[in-house]
C-alpha positions as CSV (number, residue, x, y, z in Angstrom):
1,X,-17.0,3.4,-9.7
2,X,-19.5,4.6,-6.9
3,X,-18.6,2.7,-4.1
4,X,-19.8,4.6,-1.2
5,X,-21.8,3.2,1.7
6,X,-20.4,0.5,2.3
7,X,-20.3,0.0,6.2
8,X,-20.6,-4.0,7.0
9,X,-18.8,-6.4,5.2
10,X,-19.8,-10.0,6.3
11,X,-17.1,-12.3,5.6
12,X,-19.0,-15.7,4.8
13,X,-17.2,-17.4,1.5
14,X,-18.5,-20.3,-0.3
15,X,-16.5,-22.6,-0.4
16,X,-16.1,-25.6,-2.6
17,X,-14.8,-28.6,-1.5
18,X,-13.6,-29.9,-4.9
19,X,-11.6,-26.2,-5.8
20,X,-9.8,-27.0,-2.2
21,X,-9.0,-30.9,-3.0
22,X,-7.6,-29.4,-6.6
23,X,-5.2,-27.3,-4.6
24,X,-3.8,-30.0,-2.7
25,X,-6.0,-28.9,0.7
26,X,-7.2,-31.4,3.1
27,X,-9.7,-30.6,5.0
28,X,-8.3,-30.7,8.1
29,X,-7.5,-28.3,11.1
30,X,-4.1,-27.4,9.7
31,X,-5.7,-24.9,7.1
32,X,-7.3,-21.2,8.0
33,X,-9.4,-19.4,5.8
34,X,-9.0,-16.0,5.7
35,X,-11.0,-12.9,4.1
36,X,-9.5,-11.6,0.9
37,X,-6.8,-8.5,1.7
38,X,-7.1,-5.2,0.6
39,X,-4.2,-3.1,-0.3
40,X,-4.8,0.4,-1.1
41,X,-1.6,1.9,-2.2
42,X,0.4,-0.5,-4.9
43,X,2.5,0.3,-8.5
44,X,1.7,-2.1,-10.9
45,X,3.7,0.1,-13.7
46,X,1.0,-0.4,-16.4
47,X,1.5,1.0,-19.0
48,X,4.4,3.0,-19.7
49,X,6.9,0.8,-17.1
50,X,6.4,-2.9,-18.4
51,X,9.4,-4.0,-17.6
52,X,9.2,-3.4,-14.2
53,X,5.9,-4.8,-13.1
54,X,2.6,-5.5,-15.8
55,X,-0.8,-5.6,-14.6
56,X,-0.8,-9.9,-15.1
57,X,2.3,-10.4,-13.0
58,X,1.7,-7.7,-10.5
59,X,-2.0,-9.4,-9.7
60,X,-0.5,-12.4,-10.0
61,X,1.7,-11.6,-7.4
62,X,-1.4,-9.7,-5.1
63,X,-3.1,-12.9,-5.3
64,X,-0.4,-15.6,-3.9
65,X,-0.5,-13.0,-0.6
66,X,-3.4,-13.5,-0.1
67,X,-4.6,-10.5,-1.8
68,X,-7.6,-10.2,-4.0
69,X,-8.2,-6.6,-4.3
70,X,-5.7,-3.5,-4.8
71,X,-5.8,0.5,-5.4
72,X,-2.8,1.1,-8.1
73,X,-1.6,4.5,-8.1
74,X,-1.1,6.9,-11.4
75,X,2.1,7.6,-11.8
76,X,2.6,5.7,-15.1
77,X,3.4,7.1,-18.9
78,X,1.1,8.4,-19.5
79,X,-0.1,9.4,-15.8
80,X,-3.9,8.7,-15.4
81,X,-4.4,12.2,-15.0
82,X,-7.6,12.3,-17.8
83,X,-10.6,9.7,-18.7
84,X,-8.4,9.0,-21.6
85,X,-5.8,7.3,-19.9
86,X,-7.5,6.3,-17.0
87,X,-9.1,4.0,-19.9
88,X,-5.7,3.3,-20.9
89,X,-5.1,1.5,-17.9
90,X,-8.8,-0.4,-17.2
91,X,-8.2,-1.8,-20.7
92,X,-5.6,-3.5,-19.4
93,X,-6.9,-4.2,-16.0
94,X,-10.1,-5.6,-17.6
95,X,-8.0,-7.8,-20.0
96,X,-5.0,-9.0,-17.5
97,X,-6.0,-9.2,-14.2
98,X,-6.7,-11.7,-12.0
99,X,-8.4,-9.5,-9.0
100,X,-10.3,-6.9,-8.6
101,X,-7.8,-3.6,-9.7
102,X,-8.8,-0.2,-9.0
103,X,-7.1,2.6,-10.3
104,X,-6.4,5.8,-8.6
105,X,-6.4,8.9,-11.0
106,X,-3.8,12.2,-10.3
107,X,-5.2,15.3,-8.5
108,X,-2.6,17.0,-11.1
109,X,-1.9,17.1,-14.8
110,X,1.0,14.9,-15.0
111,X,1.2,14.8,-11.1
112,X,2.9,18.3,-11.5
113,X,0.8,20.2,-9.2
114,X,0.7,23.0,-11.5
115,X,-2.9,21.8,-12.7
116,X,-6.0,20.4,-11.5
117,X,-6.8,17.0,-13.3
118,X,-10.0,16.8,-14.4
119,X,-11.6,15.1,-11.7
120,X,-15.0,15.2,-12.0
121,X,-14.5,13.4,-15.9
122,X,-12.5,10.9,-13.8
123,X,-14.5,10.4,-10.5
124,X,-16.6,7.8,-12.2
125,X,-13.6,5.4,-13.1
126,X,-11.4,5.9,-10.2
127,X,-11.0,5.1,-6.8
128,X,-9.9,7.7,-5.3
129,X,-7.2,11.1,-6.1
130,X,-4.0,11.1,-5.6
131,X,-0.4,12.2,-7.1
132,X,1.3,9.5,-5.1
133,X,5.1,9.9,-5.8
134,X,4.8,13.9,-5.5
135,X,3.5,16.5,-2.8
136,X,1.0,18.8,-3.4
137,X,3.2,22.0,-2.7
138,X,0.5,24.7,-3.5
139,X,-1.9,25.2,-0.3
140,X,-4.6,26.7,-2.9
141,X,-3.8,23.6,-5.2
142,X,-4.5,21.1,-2.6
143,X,-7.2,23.6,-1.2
144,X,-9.1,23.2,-4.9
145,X,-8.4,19.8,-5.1
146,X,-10.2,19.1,-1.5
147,X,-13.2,21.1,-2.6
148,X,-13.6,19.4,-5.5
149,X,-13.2,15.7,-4.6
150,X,-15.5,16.4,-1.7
151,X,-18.3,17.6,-4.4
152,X,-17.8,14.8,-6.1
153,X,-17.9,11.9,-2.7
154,X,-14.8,11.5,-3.8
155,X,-11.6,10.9,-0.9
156,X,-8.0,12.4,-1.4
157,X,-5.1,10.1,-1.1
158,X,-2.0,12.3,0.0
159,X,2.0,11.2,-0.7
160,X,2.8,14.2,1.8
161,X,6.4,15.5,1.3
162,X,7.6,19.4,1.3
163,X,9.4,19.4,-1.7
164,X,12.0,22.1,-0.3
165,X,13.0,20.3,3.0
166,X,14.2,17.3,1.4
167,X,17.8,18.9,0.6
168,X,18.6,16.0,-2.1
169,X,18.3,13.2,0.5
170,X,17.7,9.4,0.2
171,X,17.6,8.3,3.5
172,X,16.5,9.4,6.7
173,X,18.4,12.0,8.2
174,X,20.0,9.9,11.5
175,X,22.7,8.2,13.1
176,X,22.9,6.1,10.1
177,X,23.2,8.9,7.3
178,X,25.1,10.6,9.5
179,X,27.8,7.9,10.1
180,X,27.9,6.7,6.3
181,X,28.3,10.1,4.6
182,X,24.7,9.7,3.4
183,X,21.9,12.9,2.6
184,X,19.2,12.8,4.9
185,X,15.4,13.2,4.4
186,X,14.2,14.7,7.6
187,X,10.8,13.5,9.3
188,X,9.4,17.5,9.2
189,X,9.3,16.9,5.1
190,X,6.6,14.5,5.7
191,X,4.8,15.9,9.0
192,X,4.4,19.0,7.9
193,X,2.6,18.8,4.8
194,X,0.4,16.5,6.9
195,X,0.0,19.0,9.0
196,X,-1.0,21.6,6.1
197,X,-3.4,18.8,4.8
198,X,-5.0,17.8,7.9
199,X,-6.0,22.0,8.5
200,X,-7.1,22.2,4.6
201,X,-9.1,18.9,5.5
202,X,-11.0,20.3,8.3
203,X,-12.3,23.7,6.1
204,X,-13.5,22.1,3.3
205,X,-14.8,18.7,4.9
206,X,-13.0,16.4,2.4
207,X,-12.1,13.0,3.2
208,X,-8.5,12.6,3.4
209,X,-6.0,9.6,3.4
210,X,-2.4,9.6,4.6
211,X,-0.1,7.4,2.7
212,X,2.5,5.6,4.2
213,X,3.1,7.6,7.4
214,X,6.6,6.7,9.2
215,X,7.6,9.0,11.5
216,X,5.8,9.7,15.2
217,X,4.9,13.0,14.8
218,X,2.9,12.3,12.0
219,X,1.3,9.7,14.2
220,X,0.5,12.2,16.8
221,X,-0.6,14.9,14.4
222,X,-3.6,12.3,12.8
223,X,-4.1,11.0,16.4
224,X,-5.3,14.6,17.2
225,X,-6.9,15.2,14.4
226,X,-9.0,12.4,14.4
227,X,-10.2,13.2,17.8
228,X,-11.3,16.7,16.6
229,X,-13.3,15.0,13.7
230,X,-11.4,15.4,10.8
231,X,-12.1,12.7,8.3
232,X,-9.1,11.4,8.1
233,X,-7.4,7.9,7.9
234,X,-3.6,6.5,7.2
235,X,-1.9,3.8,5.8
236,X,1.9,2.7,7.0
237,X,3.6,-0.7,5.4
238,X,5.2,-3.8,7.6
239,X,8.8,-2.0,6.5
240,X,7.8,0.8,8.7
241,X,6.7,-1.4,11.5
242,X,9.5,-4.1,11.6
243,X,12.4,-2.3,10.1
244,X,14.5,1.6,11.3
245,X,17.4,3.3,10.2
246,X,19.3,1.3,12.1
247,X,19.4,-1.8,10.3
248,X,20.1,-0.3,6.9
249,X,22.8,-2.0,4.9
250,X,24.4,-0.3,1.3
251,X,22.1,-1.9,-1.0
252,X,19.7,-0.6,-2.9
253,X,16.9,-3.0,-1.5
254,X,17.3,-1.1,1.7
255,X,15.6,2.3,-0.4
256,X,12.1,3.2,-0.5
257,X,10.7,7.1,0.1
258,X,9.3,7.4,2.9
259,X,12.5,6.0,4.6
260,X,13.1,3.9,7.2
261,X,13.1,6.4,10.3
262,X,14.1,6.2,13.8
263,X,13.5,3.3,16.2
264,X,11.3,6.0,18.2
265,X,9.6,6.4,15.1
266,X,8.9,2.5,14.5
267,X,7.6,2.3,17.9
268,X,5.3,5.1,17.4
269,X,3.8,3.3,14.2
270,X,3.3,0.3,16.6
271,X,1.3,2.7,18.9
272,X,-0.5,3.9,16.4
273,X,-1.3,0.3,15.3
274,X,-2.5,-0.4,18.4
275,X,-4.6,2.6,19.3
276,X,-6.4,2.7,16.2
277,X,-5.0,5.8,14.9
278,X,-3.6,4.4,11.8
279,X,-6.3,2.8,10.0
280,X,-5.0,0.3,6.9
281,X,-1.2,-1.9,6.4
282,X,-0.3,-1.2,2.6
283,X,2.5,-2.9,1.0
284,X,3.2,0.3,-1.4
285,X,4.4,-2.3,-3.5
286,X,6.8,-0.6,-5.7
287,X,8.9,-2.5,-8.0
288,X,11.9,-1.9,-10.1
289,X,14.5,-3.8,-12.6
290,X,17.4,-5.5,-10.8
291,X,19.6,-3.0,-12.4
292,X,17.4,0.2,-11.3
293,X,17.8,-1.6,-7.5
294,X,21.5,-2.1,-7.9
295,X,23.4,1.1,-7.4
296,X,23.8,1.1,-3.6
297,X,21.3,3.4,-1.6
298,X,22.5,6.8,-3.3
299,X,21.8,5.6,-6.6
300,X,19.1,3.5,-6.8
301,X,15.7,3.8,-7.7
302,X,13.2,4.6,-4.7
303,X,10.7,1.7,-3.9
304,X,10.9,-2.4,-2.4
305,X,8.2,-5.0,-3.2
306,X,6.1,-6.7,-0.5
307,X,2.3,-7.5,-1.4
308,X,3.8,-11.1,-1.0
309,X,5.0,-11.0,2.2
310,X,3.4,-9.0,3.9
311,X,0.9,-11.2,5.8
312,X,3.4,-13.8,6.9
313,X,5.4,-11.0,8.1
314,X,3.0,-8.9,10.5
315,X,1.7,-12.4,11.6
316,X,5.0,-13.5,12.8
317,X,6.2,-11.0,14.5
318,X,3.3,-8.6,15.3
319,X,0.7,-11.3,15.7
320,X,2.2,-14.5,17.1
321,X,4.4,-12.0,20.0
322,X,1.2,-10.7,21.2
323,X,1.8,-7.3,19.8
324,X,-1.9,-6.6,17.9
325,X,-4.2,-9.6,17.9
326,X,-5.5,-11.9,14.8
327,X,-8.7,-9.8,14.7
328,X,-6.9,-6.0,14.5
329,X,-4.8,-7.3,11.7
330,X,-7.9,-8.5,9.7
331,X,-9.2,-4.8,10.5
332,X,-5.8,-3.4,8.8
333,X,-5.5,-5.8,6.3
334,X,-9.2,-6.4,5.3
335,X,-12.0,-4.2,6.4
336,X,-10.2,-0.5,7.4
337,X,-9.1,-0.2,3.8
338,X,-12.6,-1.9,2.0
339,X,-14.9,0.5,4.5
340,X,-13.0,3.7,3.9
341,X,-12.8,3.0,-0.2
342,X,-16.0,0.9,-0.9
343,X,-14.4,-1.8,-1.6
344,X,-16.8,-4.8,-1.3
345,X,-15.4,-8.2,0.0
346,X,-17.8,-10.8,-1.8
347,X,-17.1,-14.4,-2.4
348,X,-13.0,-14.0,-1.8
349,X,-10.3,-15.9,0.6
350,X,-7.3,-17.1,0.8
351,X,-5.9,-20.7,2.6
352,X,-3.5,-20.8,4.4
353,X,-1.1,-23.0,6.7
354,X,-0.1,-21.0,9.6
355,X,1.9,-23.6,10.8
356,X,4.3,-23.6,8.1
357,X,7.9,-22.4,8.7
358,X,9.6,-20.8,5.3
359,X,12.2,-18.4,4.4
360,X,11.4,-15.5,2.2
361,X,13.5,-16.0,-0.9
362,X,13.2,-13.3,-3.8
363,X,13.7,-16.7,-6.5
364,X,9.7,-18.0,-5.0
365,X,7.9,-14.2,-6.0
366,X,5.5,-14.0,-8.4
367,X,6.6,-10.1,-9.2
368,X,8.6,-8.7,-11.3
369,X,10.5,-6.9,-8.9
370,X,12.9,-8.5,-6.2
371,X,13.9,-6.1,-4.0
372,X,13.1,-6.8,-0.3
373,X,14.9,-6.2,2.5
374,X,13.1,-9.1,3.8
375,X,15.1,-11.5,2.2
376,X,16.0,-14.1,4.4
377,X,13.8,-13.6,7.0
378,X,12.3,-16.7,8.8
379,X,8.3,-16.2,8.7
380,X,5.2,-18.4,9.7
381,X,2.1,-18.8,7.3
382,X,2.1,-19.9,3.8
383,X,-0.6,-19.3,0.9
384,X,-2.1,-22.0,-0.7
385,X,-5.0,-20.6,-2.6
386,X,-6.5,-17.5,-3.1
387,X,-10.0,-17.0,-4.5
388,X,-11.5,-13.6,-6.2
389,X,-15.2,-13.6,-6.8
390,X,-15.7,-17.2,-6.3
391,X,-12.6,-18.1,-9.1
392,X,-8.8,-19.3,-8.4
393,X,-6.7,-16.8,-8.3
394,X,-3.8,-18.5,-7.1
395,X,-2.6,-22.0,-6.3
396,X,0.0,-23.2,-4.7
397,X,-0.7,-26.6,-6.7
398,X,-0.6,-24.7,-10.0
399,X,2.1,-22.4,-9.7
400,X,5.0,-24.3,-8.1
């Protein structure tokens, strides 16, 4: 899976006339065409977790977003920590899905951080390294890791989180925590491993990737970092940018690691949007049984679903207010994430009515997994097709 070098990606589909009549599409003004989205950081729970998300339905799901490629992450049963079981899972990939999938493989046996994986038996097949889900707490670990993936043209993909500042929390460490008799994850959890990262980056010359940043010193930490020339990027998801700690209610769907933080914090994402420090929008799609999502924010599992909303929602209220412009949130939803993982755009798009008023309702997804705390929410923009390599991927026509 060398996919290095990729620096232009020319968006000019072919598109057939007869596929858009088939999905009910008129050609008329009402529809835009869009470039197929990238999402570099999703769980698609195959195998091991079944009955949470499969490879079909997760895909399935990517592609009525508007998706038509995604990066799943390894933490499955067993963990694509090996060529083995990286195999394991592009079996299924090969057989099930309905986009292009590319699998991460763990920087860890068993994303343990005990053990390099084998990467170099791995680089081949994988996208990039990472042990999403866990920290890398060992400095030399991390330090080994970085040398190695940088041998092999390979980037690191970092879930950064110091293992013994998070106290037992669940959600951020605020006004809301504080109020509801709740454990709180502090922002230094995430910052400072970044900050660890971002130093072991600049020694060995590995490229590095932030997952899911949500708190502002993080922001300002990569900001400087990229002006010294580290070759880093970051990800944060449209929860991080719409949503704080603020607005949490005591339901599970209201729980995903990293938290929601601070309004300060969401409005440092924005900047950081803006300014081009944060590169990509991932959904970090992560979804769980109704029962896993049901015990009220103490309980219940970590993780919310969104690679089906998350267009609609950045367009209404990032885009249409004037906040970021059409263009930047092609750049974080399209090319950012294809440059920086060689991810090649081809013949794929998506149609859309951005006209179109609708409610986000978890009885219309495609996923497994229901938990959003977008429910309800009023958004503009609905999918009507989405087309991978030329083929239907999803109609609105077809799955009604």
């Amino acid at each position: 899976m060398d996919r290095t070098g990729i620096t232009e990606l020319n968006f000019s589909p072919t598109i057939d006339t007869k596929t858009l009549r088939d999905a009910g599409i008129g050609l008329s003004s009402t529809y835009t065409i869009l470039p197929g989205f990238c999402d570099v950081h999703v769980h698609f729970r195959e195998p091991g977790f079944s009955y949470k998300e499969t490879i079909a339905t997760g895909s399935k799901a990517a592609a009525h977003g508007g998706y038509t490629a995604v990066c799943t992450m390894p933490n499955l049963n067993p963990v694509s920590d090996s060529a083995a079981t990286l195999k394991m899972q592009q079996d299924i990939i090969d057989r099930d899905a309905c986009i292009h999938v590319y699998p991460y493989a763990a920087i860890t046996i068993g994303q343990k951080g005990e053990q390099l994986a084998d990467l170099s038996g791995m680089a081949a097949d994988c996208i990039s390294f990472s042990d999403d889900g866990h920290g890398v707490q060992s400095d030399d670990m991390m330090r080994e890791a970085m040398l190695k993936a940088k041998s092999l043209g390979k980037i690191i993909t970092a879930h950064c989180e110091v293992n013994s500042l998070l106290n037992g929390g669940y959600i951020h460490d605020g006004a809301y925590a504080a109020a509801h008799g709740h454990r709180g994850i502090c922002s230094e959890s995430e910052w400072r491993q970044i900050e660890r990262d971002l130093k072991l980056a600049d020694e060995t010359g590995c490229a590095y990737h932030v997952c899911h940043i949500s708190t502002k010193e993080s922001v300002s930490i990569i900001r400087d970092a990229k002006k010294s020339g580290v070759d880093v990027t970051c990800e944060t998801g449209p929860h991080y940018l719409l949503l704080d700690d603020s607005m949490l209610e005591e339901d599970g769907k209201w729980k995903m690691n990293p938290p929601l933080r601070d309004a300060s914090d969401r409005e440092a994402l924005l900047e950081g949007i803006t300014d081009g420090t944060i590169d990509c929008i991932a959904t970090d799609h992560a979804p769980h049984s109704a029962e896993e999502k049901s015990r009220g924010l103490e309980k219940s599992a970590f993780g919310i679903v969104g690679i089906e909303t998350a267009f609609p929602l950045v367009y209404t209220y990032l885009v249409m207010p004037g906040i970021i412009t059409m263009e930047k949130l092609e750049q974080l939803l399209v090319y950012n994430p294809r440059r920086r993982f060689g991810i090649p755009l081809g013949n794929d798009y998506s149609v859309w009515d951005l006209t179109e008023e609708w409610t986000i309702e978890k009885e219309e997804m495609l996923s497994m997994g229901r938990a959003t705390p977008f429910e309800g929410w009023r958004v503009m923009g609905r999918n009507y097709l989405t087309v991978c390599d030329g083929k239907i991927a999803y109609s609105a026509a077809k799955d009604q």
